[in-house]
C-alpha positions as CSV (number, residue, x, y, z in Angstrom):
1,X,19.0,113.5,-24.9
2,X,20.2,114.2,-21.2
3,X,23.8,115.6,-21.8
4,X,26.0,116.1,-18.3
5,X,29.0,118.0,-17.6
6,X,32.3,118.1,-15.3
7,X,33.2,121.4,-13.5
8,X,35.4,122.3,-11.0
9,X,33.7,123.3,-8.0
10,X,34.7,126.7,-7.9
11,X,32.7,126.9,-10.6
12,X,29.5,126.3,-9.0
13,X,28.5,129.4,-8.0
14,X,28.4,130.4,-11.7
15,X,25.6,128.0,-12.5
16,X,22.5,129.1,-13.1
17,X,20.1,126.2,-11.8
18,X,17.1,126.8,-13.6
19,X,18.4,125.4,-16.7
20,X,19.8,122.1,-15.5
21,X,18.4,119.3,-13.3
22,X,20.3,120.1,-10.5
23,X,18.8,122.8,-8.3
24,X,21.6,124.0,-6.0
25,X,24.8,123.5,-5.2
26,X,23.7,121.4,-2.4
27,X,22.4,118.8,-4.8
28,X,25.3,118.3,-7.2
29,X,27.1,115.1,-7.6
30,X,30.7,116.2,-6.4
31,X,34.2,113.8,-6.5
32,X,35.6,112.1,-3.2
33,X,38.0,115.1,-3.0
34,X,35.7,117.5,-3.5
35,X,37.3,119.3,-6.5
36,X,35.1,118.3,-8.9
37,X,30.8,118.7,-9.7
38,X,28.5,117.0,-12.3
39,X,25.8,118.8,-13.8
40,X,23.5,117.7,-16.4
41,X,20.7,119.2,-18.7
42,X,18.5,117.9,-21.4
43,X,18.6,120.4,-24.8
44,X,20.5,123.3,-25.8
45,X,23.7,123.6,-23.9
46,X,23.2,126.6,-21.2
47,X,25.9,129.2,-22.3
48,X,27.8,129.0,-18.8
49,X,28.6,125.2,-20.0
50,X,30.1,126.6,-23.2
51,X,33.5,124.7,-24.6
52,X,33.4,122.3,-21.8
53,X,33.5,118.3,-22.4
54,X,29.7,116.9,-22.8
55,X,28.9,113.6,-22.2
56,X,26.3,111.0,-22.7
57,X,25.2,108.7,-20.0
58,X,27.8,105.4,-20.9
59,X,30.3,108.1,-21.4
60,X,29.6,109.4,-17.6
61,X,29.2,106.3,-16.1
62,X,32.4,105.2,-16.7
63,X,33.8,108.3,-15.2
64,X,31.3,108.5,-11.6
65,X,31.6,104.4,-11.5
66,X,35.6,104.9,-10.6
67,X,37.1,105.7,-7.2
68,X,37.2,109.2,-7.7
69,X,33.5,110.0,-7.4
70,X,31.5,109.2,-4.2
71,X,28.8,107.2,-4.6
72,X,24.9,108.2,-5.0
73,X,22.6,107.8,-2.4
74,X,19.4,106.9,-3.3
């Protein structure tokens, strides 16, 4: 099951790309303000994710779907 996961931005640089779908920090989905990033990642959570809040896709939709998050373009 895909899990996915909010960080703050400062954070990014910390991620290590090869074990989640994302592959830089160029292609993260980031809030309007640009505060916050979402990563996600199918399996075992990667260690750097460790005690943060994991979602499943309902559970992220209703977050990105609000104004806070920019939309995706396709």
């Amino acid at each position: 099951m895909k899990k996915y996961v909010i960080i703050n931005t400062s954070e990014l640089s910390s991620v290590d790309y090869s074990l989640v779908e994302q592959d830089s920090e160029n292609t993260v989905r980031r809030s309007l303000d640009g505060s916050l990033a979402l990563v996600s990642f199918f399996g075992n959570t990667p260690s750097f994710l460790n005690g943060k809040t994991e979602y499943n896709k309902e559970g992220i939709n209703n977050i990105i779907t609000s104004t806070d998050w920019e939309l995706e373009v396709e």
